[in-house]
N, C-alpha and C positions, 0 to 999 in steps of 0.2 A: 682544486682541493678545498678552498674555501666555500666555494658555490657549493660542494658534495655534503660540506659540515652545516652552513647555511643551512641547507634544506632539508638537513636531517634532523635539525633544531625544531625547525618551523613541524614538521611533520607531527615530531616528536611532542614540543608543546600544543600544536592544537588535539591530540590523542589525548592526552593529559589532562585538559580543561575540560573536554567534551565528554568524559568517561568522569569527571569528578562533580561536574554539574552534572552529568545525566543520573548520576548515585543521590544525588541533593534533591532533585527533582521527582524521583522515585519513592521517598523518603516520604516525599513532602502529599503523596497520594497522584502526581501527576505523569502521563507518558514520559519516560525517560528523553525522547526528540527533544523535547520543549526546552532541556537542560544545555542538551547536543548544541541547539540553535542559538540558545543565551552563550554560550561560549562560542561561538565564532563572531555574536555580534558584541562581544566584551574585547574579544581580540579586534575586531575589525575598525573602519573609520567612525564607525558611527559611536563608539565608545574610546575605547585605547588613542583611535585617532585624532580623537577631538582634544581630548585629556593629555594625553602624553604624547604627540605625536612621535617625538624623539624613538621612544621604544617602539613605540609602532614600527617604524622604518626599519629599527635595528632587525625586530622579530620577521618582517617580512620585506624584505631587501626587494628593490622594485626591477630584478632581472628576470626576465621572458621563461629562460628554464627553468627555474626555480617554481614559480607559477604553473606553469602547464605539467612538472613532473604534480604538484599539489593537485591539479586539476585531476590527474590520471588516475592517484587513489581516488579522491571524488567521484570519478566517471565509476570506479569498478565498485564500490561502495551501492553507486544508484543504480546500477547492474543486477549486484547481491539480491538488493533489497527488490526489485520488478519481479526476482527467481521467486523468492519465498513469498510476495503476494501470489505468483501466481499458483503457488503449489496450494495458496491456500482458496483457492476456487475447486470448489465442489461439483461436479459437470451433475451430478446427480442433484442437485440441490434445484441446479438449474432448470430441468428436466422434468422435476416434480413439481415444481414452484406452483401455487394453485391462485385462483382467480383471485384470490382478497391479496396475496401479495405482487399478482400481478399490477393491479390496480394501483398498489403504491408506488411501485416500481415507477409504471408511467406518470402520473401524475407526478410524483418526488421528482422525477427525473426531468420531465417536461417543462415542467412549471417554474422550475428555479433556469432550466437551459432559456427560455423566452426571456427573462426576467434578465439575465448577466447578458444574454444581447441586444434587449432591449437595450438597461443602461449603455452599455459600448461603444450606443449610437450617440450619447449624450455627452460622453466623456472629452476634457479638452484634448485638445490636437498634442498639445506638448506630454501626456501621459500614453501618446502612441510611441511604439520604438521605431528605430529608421526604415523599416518598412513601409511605416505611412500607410496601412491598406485597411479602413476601417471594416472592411468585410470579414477580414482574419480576424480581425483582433477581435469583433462582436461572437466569432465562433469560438473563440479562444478563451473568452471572456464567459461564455454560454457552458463551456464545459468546465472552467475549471471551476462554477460554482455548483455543478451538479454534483460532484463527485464524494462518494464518502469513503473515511480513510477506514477501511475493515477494521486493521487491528486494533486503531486507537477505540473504533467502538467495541469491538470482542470485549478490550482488556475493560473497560469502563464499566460495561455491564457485568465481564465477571467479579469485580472489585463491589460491585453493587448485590452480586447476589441474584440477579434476574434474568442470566443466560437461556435459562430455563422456561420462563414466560413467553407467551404465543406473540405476544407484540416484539419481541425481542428477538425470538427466530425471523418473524417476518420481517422485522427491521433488517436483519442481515443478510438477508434471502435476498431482498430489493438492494438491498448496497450494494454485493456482488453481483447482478446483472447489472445495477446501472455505472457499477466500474467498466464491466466488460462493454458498453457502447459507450464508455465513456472515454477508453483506450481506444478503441477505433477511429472516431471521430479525433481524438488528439493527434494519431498518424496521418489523418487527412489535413489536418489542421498544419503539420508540419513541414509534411510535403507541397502544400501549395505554398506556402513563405518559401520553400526552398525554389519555389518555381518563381517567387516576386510575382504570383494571379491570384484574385480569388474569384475568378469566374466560377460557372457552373461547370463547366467545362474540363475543368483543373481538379474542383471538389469532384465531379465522377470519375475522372481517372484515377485518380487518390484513392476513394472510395472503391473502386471495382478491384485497384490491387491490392489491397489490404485484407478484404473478402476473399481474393484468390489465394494469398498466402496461408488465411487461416485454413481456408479448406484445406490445403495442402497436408501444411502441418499437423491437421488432425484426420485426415484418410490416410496419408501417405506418412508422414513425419511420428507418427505415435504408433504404430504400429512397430516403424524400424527403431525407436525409444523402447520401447516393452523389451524387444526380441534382444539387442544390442545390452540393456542392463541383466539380463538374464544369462547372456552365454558369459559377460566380465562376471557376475558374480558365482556362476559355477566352473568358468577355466579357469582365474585368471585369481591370482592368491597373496598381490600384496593390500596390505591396509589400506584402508581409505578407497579404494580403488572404485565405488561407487560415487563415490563425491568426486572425485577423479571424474570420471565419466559425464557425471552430469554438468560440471562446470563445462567440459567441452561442448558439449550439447549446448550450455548457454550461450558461446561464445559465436557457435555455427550458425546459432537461430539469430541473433544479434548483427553479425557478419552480412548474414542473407537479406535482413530486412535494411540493414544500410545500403546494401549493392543497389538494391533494387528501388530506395529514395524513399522508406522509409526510415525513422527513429531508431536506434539500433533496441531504446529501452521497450519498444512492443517486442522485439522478438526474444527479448528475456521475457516478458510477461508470458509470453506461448509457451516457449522452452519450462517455464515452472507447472504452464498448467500439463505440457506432453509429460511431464515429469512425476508429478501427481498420478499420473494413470499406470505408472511401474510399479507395479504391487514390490518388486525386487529393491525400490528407494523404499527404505525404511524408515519408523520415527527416527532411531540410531542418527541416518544419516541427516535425517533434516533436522538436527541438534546439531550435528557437525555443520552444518551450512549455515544454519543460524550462528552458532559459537565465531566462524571465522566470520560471516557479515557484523552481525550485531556488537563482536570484540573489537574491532579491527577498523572495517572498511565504513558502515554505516554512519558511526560516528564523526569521521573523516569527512561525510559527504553534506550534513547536517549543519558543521561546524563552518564548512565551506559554503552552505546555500547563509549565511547568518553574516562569514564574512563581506559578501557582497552587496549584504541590506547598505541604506545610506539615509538611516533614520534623519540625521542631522540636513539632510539636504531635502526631508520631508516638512514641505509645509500646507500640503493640501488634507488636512487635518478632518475636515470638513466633507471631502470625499469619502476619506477612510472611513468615515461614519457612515455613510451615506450606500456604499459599497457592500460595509458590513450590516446594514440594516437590509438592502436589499438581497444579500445572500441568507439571510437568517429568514426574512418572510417568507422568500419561497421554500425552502424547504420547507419550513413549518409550515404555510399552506397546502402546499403539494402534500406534503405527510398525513398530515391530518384530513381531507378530502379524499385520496383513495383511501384510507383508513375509515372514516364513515361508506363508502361507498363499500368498502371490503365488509363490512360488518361488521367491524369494530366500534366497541362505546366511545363515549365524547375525551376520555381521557386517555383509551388505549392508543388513539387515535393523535391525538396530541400529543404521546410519548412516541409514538413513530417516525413524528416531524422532529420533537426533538433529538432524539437519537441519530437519525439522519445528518441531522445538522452538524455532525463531529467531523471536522476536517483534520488535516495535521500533515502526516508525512507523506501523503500522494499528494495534498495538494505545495507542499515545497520541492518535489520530483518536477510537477505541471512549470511552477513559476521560473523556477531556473532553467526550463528547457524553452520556455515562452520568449525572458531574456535573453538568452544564446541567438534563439532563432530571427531576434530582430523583433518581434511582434507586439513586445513591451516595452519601455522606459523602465529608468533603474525606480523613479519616483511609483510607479504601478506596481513594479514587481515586490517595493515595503510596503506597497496597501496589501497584496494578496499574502504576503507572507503574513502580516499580523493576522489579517483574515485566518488562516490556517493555526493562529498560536490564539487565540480568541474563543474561536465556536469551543476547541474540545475542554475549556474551560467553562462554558457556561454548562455543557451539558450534564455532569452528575450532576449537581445542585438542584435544575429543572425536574430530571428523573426522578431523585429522589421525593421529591415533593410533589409529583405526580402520583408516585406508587400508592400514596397514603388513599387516594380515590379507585385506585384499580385493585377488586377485592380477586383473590386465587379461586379459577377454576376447577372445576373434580380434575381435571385432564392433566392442569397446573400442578395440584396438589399431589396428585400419582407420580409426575414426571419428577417432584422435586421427591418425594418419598423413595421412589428405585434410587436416584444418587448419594440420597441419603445412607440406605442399604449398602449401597455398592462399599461407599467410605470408610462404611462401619467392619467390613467382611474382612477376611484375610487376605482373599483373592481378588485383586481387580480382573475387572469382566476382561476377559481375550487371553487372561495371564495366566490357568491352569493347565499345564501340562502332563502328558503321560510317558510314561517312559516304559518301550515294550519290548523286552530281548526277542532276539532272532537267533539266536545263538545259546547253546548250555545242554545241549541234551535232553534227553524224553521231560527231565524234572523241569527245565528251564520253558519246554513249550506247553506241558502240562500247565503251569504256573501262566505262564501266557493266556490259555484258553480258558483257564478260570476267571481269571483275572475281568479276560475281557466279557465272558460272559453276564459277570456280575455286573461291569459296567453298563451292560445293557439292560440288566432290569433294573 
């Protein structure tokens, strides 16, 4: 009984902290995460613990179940949040993606992956975890500085006003593929620590089943997602029953990809994107999924990747720097290189690296699953996290004082003019509807066939 009140305390309190920071942080023009994460590390050792340890103890009483039931909202929290990036992967985006954003893509992605394994190779022995296998950690290291956190840059540039801007689609155009190889590689990345190899041998088995999965799930697995949300939402008639549904879907895809020695959180990133392709998941419901992630579970998972940090047992100060100097160059040279080579001017090119450069909540997903996996030290996994609470900070300020150099295109100016229209109308664009009897009599289809008539001329 005590253990049940215990834990319902803790749960209770860190919901609390992380939802009142994440409101202060919001407030203050920042990604609400950054709030999320300052509350787990106010609660955690690296503050409360140092400070008070007394109540530290009290708040988190050092019993196994306690912890792993905390762990469990965490886990489903990091779950949530893999759905909803991946719903927010565009396969059309993908598809279209043209040569100037291709280029950034590679370059952004390339340049900064050599760069975080180059360093890996250099890093002391004591910043590996007990795996000890400097080939994982150099891949480990390679990806999680490539990666850009979508939302936190969407929300930055809508905050800014420049959604709209060709440097800013293509900024987000090259973020989402270089998430999507950047999620592959982390499943190969995982599964070989799970094997204790990092042969080549281990990377292509890794590799070849990860490719096999995706296929699957997108010839075989999206097809039976279409068909399956379609027949629940016309038989089947209690509420919610589409969010119903797709949570199963995450949980099958999650399931599969653990059976078979991947990450369970790639097979949520699938399950969002096979999900995204059901015209029948509506926004409706991906508010519903966001509302219980983002209320609820995210927060939970955020507060828990902060309680783990162990600032206070950080004193390689000097790497930190060194880390984050080296994650910040390569993007911004990778950025800005395929950005000249895409045909972008000296500045568009420049805001693409630094756009790019916004990390955040993928990469405290990456550091906690690094940690678990063995592949880090708790001392590496506070370099990467502040890495992660650092870049999406520099980047409005950069932007903004970039923009002043980057004059609006006719294209620019069209594209921001129609939104402008759109805001101004009554009707948002998709939102007119017609409403056309079938029923009433010779008057009611007389009325009809006028009606529709007109609408045709």
């Amino acid at each position: 009984s005590r253990k049940g009140f215990s834990m319902n305390m803790m749960i209770g309190f860190i919901l609390l902290t992380a939802r009142l920071l994440g409101e202060l942080s919001g407030r203050l023009g920042q990604p609400p995460v950054l709030g999320e994460l300052l509350g787990g590390m106010l609660l955690g050792p690296s503050v409360l613990g140092v400070w008070a340890p007394g109540v530290q103890a009290a708040l988190f009483p050092p019993d196994q179940l306690s912890f792993h039931l905390l762990e469990l909202v965490s886990w489903l929290g990091m779950i949530l949040l893999l759905v909803i990036v991946g719903l927010e992967v565009d396969v059309r985006v993908v598809r279209k993606l043209g040569s100037s954003a291709f280029k950034v893509t590679v370059f952004g992605f390339v340049v900064t992956f050599v760069a975080g394994w180059w360093l890996a190779k250099f890093l002391p022995g004591h910043l590996m975890g007990p795996l000890k296998d400097r080939t994982i950690l150099a891949v480990f290291m390679g990806t999680a500085m490539s990666i850009t956190a979508i939302p936190v840059l969407a929300k930055i540039l809508m905050d800014l006003g420049m959604m709209k801007r060709n440097f800013a689609v293509t900024a987000l155009g090259a973020a989402l593929v270089e998430d999507l190889i950047g999620w592959v590689i982390l499943s190969v990345v995982l599964e070989m620590a799970r094997q204790g190899s990092g042969d080549l041998g281990s990377a292509g088995r890794a590799l070849a089943v990860t490719l096999l999965f995706l296929a699957l799930a997108w010839f075989v697995g999206r097809p039976v997602v279409v068909r399956l949300m379609r027949f629940v939402d016309a038989r089947l008639r209690q509420p919610h029953r589409r969010l119903t549904v797709a949570l199963l879907v995450t949980l099958a895809c999650a399931a599969a990809t653990q059976w078979i020695g991947i990450h369970a959180v790639y097979g949520a990133f699938v399950a969002g994107i096979l999900l995204g392709q059901a015209a029948r998941f509506n926004p409706e419901d991906r508010d519903s999924l966001e509302s219980l992630a983002f209320g609820v579970f995210t927060p939970v998972f955020f507060s828990f990747a902060g309680l783990k940090l162990r600032l206070h047992e950080l004193h390689e100060w000097d790497i930190l720097l060194i880390v984050l100097s080296v994650a910040v160059a390569g993007k911004l040279f990778g950025g800005y290189v395929g950005g000249r080579l895409g045909g972008f001017s000296r500045a568009e090119s420049a805001a693409l690296g630094v756009g790019m450069n916004a990390r955040g909540a993928m990469e405290l997903v990456l550091a906690l699953l690094g940690l678990s996996a063995g592949i880090i030290s708790n001392q590496l996994y506070s370099i990467i996290v502040m890495m992660a609470v650092i870049t999406p900070l520099m980047t409005p300020p950069l932007l903004r004082a970039l923009a002043r150099f980057i004059p609006l295109s006719p294209e620019e100016a069209a594209r921001l003019e129609s939104t402008a229209r759109e805001a101004r109308s009554m009707f948002r664009k998709g939102d007119l509807k017609a409403l056309m009897p079938t029923a009433g009599g010779p008057s009611g289809a007389g009325e009809c066939s006028h009606g529709w008539s007109a609408a045709r001329q």
